[in-house]
N, CA, C and O atoms as CSV, one atom per row, in Angstrom:
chain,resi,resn,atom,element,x,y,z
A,1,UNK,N,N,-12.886,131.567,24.187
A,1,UNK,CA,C,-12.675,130.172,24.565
A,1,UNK,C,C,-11.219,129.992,24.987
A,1,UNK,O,O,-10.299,130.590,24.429
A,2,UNK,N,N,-11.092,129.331,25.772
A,2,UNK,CA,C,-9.830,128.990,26.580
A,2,UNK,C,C,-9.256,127.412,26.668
A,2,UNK,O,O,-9.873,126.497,27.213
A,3,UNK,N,N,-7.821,127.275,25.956
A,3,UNK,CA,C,-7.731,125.876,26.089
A,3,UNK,C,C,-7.579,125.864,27.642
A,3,UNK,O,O,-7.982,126.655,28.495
A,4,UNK,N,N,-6.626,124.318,27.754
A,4,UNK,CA,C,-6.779,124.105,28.668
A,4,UNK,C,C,-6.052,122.940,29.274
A,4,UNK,O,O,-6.528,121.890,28.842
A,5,UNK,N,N,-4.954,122.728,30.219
A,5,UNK,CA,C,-4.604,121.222,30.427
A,5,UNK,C,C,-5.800,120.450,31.262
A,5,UNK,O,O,-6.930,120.936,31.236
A,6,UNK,N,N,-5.605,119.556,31.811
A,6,UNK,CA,C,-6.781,118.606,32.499
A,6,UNK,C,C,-6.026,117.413,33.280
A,6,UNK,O,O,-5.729,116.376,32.687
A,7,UNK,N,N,-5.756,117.600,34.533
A,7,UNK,CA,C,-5.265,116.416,34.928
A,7,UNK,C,C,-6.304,116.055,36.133
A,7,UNK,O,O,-6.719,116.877,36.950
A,8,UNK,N,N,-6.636,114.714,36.089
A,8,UNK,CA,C,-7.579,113.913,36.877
A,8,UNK,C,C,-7.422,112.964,37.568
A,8,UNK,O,O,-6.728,112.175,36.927
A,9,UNK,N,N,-7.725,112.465,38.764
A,9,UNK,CA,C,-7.862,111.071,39.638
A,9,UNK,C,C,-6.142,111.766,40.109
A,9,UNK,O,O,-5.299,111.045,39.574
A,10,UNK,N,N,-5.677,112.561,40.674
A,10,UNK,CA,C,-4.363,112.684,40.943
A,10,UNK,C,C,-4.042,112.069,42.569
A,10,UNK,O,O,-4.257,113.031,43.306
A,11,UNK,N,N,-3.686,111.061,43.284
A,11,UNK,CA,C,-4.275,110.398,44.245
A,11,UNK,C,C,-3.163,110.865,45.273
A,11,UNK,O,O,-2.068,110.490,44.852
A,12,UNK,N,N,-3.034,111.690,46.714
A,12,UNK,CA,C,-2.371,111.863,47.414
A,12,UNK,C,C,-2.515,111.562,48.641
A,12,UNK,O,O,-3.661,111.637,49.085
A,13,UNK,N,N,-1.561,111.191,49.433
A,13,UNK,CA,C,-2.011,110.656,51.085
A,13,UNK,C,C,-1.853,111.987,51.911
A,13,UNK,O,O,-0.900,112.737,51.695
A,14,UNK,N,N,-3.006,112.320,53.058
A,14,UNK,CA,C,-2.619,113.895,53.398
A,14,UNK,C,C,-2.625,113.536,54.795
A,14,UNK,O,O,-2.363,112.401,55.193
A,15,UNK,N,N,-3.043,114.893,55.828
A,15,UNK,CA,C,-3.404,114.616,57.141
A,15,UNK,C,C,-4.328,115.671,57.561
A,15,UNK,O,O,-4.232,116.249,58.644
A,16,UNK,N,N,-5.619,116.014,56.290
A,16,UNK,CA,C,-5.829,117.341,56.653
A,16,UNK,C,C,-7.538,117.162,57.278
A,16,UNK,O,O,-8.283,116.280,56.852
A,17,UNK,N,N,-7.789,117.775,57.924
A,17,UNK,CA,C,-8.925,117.513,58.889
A,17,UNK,C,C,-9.322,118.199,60.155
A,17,UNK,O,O,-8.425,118.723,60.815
A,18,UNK,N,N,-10.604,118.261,60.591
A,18,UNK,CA,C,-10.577,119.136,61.242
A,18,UNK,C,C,-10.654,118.138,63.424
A,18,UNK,O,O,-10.510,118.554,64.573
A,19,UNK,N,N,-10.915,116.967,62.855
A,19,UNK,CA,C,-10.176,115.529,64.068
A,19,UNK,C,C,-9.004,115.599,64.467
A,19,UNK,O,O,-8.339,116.085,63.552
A,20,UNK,N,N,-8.350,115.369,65.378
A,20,UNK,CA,C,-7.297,115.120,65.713
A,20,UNK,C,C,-6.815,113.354,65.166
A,20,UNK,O,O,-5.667,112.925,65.274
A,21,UNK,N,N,-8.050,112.508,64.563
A,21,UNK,CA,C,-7.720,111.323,64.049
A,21,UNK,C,C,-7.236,111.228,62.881
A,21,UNK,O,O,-6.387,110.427,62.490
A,22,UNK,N,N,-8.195,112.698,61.840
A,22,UNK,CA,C,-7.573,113.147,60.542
A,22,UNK,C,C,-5.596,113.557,60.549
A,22,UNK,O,O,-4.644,113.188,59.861
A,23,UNK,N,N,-5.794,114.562,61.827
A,23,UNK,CA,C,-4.368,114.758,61.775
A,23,UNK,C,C,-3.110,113.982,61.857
A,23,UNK,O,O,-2.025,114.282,61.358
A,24,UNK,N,N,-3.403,112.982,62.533
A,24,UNK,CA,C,-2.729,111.685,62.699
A,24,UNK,C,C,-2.067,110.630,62.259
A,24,UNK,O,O,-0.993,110.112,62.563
A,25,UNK,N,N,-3.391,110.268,61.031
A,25,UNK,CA,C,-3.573,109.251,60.544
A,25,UNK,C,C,-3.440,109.710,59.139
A,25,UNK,O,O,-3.544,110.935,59.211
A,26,UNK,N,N,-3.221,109.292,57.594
A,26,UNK,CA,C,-2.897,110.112,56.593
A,26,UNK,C,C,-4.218,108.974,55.676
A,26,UNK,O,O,-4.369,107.756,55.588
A,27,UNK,N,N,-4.755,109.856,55.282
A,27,UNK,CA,C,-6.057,109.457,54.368
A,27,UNK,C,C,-5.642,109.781,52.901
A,27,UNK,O,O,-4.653,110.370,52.463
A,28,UNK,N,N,-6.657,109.239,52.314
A,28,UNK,CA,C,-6.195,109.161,50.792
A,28,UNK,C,C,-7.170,110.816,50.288
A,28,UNK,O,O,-8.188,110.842,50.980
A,29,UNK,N,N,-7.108,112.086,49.335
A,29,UNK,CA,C,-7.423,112.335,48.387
A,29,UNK,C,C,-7.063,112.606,47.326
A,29,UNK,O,O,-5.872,112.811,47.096
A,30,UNK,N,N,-8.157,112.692,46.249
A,30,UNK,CA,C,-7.481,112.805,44.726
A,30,UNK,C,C,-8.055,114.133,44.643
A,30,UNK,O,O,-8.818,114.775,45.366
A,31,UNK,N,N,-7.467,114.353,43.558
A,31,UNK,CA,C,-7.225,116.307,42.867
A,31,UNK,C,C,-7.517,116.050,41.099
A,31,UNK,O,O,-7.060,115.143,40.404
A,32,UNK,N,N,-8.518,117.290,40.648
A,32,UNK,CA,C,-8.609,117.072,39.828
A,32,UNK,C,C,-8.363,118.500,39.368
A,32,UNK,O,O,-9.175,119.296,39.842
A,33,UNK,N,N,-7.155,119.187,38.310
A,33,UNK,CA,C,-7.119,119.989,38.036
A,33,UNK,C,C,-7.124,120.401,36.455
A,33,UNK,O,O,-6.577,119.857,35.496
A,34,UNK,N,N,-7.908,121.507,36.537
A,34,UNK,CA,C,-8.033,122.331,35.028
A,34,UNK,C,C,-6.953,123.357,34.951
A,34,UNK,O,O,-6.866,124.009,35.992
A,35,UNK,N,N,-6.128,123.679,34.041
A,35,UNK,CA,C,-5.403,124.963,33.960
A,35,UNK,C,C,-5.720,125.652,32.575
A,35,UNK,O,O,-5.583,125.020,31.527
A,36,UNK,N,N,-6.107,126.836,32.594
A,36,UNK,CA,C,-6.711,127.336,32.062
A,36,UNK,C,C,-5.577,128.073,31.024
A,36,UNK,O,O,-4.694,128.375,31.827
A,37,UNK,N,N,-5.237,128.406,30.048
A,37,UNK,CA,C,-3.934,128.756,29.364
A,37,UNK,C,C,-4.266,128.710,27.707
A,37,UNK,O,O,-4.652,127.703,27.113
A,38,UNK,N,N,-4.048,129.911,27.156
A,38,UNK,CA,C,-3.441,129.685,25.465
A,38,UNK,C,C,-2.346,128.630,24.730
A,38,UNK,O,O,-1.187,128.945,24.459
A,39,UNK,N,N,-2.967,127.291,24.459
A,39,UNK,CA,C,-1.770,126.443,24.080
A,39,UNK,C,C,-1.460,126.792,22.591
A,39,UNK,O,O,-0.593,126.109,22.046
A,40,UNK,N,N,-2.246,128.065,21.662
A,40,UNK,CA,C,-1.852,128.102,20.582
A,40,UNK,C,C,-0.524,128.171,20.344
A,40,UNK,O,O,-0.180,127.683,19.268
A,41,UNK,N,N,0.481,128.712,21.147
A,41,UNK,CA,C,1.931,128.837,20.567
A,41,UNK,C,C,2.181,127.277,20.365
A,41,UNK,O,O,2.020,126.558,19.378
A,42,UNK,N,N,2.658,126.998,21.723
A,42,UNK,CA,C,2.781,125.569,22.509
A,42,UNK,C,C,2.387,124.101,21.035
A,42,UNK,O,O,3.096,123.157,20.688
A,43,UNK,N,N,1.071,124.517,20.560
A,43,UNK,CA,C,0.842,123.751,19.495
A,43,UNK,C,C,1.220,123.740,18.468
A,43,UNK,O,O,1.062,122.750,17.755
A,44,UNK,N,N,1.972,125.061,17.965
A,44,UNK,CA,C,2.650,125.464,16.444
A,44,UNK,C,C,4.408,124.609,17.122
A,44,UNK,O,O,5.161,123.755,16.654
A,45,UNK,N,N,4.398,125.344,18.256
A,45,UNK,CA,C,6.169,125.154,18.067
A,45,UNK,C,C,6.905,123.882,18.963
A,45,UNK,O,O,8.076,123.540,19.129
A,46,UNK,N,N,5.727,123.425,19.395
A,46,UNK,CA,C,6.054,121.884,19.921
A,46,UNK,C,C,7.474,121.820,20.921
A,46,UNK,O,O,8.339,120.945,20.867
A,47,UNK,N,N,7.435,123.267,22.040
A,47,UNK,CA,C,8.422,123.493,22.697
A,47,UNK,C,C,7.689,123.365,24.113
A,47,UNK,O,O,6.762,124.128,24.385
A,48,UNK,N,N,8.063,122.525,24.879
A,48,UNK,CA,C,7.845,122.554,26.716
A,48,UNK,C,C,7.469,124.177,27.320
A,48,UNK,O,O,6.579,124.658,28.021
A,49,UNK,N,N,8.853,124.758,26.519
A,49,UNK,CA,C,8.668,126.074,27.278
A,49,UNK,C,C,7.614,126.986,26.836
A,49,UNK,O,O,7.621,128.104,27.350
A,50,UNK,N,N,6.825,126.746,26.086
A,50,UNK,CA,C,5.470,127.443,25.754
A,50,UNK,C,C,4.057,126.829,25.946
A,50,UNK,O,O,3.018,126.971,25.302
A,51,UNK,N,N,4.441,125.921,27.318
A,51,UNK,CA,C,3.143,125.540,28.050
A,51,UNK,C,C,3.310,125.702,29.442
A,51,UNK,O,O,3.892,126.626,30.009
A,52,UNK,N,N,2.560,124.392,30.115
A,52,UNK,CA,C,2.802,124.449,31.532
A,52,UNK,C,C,2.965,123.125,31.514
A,52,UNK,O,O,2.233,122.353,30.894
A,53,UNK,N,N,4.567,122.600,32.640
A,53,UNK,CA,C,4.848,121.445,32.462
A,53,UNK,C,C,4.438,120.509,33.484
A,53,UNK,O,O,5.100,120.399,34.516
A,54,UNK,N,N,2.962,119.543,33.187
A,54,UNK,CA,C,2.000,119.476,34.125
A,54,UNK,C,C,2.870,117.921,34.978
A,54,UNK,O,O,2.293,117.126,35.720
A,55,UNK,N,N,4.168,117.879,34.621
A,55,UNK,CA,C,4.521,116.817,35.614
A,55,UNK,C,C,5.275,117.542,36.832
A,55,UNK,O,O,5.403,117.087,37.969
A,56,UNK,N,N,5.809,118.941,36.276
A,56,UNK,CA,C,6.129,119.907,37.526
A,56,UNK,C,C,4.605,120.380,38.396
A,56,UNK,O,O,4.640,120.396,39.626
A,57,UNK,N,N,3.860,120.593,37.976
A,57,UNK,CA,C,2.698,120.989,38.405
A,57,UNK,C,C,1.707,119.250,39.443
A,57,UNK,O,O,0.884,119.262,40.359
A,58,UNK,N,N,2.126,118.482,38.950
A,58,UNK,CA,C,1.849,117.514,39.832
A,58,UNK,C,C,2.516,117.399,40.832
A,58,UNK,O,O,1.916,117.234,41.895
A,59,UNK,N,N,3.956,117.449,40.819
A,59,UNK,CA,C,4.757,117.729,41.840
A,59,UNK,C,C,4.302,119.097,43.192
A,59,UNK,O,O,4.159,119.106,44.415
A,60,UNK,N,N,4.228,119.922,42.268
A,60,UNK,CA,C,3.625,120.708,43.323
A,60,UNK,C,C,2.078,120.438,43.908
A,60,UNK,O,O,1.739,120.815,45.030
A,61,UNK,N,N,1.399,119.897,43.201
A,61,UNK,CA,C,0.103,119.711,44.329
A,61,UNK,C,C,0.335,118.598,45.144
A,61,UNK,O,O,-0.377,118.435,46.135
A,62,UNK,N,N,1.175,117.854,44.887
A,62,UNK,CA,C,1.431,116.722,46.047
A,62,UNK,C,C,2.347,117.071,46.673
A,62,UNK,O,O,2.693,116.180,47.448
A,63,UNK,N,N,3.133,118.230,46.758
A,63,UNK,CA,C,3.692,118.925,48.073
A,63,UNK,C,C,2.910,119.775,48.905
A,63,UNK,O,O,3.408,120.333,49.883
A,64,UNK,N,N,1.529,119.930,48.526
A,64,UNK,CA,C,0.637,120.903,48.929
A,64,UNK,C,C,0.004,119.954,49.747
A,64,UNK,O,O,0.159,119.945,50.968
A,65,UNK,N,N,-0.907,118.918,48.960
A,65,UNK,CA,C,-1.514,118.012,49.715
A,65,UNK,C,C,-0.986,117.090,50.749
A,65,UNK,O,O,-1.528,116.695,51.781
A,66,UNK,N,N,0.401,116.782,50.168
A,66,UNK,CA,C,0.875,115.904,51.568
A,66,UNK,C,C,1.632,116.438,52.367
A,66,UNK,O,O,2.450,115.735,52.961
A,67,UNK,N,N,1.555,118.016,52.632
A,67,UNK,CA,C,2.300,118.695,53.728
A,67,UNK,C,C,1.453,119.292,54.525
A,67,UNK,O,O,0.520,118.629,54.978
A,68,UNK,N,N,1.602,120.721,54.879
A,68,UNK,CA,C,1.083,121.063,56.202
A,68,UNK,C,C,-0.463,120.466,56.403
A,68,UNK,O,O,-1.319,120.662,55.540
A,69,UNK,N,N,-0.640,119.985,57.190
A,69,UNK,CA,C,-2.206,119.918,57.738
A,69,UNK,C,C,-2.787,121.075,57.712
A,69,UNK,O,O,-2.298,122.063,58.261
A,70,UNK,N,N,-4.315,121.086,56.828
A,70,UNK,CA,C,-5.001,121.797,57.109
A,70,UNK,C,C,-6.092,121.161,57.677
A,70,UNK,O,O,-6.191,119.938,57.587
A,71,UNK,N,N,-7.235,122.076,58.463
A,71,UNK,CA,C,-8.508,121.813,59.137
A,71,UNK,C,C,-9.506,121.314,57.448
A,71,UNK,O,O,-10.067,120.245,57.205
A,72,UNK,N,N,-9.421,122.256,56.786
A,72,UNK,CA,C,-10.436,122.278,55.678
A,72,UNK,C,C,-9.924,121.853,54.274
A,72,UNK,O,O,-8.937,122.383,53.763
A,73,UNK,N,N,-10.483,121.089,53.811
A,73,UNK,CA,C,-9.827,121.011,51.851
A,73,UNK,C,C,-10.037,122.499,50.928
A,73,UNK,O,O,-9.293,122.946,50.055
A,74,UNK,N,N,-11.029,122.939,51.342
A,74,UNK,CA,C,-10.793,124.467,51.207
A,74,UNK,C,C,-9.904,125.199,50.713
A,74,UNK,O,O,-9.861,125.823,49.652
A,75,UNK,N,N,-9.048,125.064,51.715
A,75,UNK,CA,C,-7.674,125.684,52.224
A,75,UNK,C,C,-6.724,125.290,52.031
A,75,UNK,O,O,-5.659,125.777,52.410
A,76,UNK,N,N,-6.981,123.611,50.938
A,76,UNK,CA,C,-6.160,123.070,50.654
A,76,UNK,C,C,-5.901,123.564,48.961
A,76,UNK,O,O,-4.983,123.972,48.250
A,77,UNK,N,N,-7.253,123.250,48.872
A,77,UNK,CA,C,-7.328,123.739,47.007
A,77,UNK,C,C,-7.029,125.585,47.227
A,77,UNK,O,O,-6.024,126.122,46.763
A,78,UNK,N,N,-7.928,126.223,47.879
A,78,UNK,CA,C,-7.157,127.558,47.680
A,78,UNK,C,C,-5.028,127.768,47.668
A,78,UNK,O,O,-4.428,128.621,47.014
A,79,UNK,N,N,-4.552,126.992,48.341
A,79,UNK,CA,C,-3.013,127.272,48.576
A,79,UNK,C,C,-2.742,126.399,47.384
A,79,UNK,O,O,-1.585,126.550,46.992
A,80,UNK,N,N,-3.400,125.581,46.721
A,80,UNK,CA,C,-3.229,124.876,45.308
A,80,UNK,C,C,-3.083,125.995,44.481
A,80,UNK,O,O,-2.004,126.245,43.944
A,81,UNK,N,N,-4.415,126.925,44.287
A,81,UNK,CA,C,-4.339,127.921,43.530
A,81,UNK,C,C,-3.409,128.799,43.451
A,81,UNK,O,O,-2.806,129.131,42.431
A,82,UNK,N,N,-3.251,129.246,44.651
A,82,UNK,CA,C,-2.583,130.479,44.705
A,82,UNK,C,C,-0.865,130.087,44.311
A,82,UNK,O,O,-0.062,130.808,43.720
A,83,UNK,N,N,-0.698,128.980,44.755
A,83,UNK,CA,C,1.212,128.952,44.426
A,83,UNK,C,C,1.155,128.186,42.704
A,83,UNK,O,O,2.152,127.811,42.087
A,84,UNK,N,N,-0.104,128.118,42.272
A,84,UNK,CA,C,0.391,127.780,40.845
A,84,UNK,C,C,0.166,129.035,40.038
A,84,UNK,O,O,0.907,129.337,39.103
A,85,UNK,N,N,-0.782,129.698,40.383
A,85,UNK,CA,C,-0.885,131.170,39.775
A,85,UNK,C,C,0.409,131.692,39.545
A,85,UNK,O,O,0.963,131.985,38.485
A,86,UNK,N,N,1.010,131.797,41.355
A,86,UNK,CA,C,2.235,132.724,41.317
A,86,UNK,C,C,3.715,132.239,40.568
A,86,UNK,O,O,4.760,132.888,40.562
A,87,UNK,N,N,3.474,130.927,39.955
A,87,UNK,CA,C,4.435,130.262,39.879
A,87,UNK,C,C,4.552,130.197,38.286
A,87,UNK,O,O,5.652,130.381,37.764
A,88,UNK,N,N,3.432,129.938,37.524
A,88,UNK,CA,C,2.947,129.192,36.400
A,88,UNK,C,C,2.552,130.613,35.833
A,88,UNK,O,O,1.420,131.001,36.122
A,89,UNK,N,N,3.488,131.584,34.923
A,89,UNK,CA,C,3.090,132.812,34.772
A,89,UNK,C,C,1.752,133.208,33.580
A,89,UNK,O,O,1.039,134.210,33.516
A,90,UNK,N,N,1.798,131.594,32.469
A,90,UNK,CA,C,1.152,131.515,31.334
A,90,UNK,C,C,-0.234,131.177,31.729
A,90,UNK,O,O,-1.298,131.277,31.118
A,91,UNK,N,N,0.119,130.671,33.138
A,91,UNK,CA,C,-1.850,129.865,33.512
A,91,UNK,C,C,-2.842,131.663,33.395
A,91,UNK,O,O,-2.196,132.639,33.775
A,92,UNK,N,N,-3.746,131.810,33.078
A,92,UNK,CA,C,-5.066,132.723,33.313
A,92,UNK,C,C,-5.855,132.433,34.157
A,92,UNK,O,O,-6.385,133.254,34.906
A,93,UNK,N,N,-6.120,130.806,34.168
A,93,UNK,CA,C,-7.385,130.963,35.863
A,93,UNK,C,C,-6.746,129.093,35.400
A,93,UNK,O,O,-6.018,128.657,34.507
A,94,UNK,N,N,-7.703,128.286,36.873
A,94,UNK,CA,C,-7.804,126.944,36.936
A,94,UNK,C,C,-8.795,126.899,38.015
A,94,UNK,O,O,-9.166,127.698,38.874
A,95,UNK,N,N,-9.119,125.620,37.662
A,95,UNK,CA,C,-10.152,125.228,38.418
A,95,UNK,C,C,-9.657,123.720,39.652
A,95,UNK,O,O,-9.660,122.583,39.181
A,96,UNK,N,N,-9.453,123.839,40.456
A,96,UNK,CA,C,-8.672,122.474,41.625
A,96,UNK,C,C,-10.179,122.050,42.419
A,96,UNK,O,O,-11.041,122.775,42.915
A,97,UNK,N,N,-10.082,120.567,42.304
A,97,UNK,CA,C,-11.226,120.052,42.457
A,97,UNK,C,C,-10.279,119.128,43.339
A,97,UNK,O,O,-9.278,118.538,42.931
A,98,UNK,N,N,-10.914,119.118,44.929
A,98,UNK,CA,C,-10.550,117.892,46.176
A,98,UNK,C,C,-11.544,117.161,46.511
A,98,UNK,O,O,-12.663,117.604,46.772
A,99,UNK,N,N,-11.193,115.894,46.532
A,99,UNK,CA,C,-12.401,114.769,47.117
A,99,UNK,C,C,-11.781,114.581,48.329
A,99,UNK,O,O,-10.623,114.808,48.681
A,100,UNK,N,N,-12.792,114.101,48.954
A,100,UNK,CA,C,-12.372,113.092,50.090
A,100,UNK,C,C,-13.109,111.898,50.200
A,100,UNK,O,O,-14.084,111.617,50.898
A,101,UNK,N,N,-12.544,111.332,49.483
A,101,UNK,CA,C,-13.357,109.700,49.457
A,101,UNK,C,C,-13.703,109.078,50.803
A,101,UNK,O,O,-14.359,108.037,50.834
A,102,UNK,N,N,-13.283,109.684,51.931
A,102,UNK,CA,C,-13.661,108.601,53.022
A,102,UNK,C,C,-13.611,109.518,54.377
A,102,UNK,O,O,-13.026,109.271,55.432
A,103,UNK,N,N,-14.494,110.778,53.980
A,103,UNK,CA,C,-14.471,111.272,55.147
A,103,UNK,C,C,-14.906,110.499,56.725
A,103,UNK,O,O,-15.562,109.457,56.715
A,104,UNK,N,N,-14.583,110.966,57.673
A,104,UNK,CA,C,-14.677,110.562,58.995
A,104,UNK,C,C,-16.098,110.522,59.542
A,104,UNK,O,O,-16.251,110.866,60.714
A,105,UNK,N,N,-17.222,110.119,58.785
A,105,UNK,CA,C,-18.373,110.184,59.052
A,105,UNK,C,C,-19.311,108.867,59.500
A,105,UNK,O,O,-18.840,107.841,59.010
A,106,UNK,N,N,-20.094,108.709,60.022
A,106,UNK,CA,C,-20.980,107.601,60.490
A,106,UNK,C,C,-22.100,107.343,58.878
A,106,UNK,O,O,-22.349,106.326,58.231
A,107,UNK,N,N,-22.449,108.494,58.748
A,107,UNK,CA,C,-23.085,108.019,57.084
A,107,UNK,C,C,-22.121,107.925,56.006
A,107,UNK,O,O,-21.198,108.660,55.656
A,108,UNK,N,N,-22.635,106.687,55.517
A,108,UNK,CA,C,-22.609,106.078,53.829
A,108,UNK,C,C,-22.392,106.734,53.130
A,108,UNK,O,O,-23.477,106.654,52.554
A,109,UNK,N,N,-21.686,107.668,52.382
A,109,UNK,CA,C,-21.875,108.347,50.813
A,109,UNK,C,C,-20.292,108.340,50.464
A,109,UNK,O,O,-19.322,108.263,51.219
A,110,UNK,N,N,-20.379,108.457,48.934
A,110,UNK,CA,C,-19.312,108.178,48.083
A,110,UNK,C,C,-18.100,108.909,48.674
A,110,UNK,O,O,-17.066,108.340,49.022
A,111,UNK,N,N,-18.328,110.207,48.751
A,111,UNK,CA,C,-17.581,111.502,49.702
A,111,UNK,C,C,-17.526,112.536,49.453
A,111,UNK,O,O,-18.290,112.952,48.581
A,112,UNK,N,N,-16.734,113.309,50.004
A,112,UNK,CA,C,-17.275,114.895,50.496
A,112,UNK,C,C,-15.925,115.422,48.983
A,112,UNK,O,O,-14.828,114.967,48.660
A,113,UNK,N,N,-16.628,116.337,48.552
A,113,UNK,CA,C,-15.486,117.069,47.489
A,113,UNK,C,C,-15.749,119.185,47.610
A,113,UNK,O,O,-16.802,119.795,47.796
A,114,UNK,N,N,-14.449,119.696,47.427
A,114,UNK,CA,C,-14.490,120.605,46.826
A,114,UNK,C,C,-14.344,121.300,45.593
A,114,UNK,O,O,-13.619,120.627,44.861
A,115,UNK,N,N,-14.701,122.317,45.059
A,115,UNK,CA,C,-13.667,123.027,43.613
A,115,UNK,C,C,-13.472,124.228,44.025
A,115,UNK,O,O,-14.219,124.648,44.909
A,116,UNK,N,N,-12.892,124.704,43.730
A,116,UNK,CA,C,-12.665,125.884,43.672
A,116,UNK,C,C,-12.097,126.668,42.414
A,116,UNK,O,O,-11.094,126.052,42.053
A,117,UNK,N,N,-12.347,127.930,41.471
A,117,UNK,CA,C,-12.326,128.152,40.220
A,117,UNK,C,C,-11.461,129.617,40.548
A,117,UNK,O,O,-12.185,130.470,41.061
A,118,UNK,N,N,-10.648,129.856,40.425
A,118,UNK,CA,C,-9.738,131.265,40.541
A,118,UNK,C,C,-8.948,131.541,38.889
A,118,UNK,O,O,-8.376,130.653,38.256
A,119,UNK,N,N,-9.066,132.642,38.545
A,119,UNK,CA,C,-8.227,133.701,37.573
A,119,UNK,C,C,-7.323,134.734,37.553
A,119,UNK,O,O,-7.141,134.970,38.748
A,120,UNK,N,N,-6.881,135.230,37.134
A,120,UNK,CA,C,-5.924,136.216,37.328
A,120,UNK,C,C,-6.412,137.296,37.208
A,120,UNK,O,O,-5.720,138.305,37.345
């Protein structure tokens, strides 16, 4: 069993899409991330530096999400993964979950989401 942080509803303005109206125009999605990690030390010794400090880690997915344009959210949550892996040496796996509440579509539905689940 694996603890775990959990941050949810994380709300960013992007431009990522595969429209030239997406690219343009900056739409809203939210991020929902799991980080997967041993907080047993972290819980005995009540020190920052024996977790992951998930207000740096917010910082970085909203430099992810509200920078380069991508075509796909895909590609958004994969480059999520990969620079917190390389960054965040204590994480073991996470799971980055992208919505898009308002994709560019003619049908009705709540909206389009990805996850994606990566480990070390």
């Amino acid at each position: 069993m694996t603890d775990k942080i959990i941050l949810t509803g994380i709300e960013i303005k992007g431009r990522h899409g595969c429209s030239e109206h997406e690219r343009q125009h900056e739409q809203l999605f939210i991020v929902d991330a799991e980080l997967y990690l041993d907080l047993s030390r972290a819980s005995k010794t009540d020190d920052l530096g024996d977790t992951v400090d998930y207000a740096q880690v917010l910082s970085d997915i909203k430099k992810i999400v509200g920078g380069t344009p991508r075509n796909l959210i895909e590609t958004v949550a994969q480059d999520i993964c990969e620079i917190l892996l390389r960054k965040y040496f204590l994480l073991d796996g996470l799971k980055i979950t992208i919505h898009k509440p308002e994709p560019p579509v003619e049908e009705k539905f709540a909206g389009a989401a990805v996850q994606i689940i990566r480990q070390r």
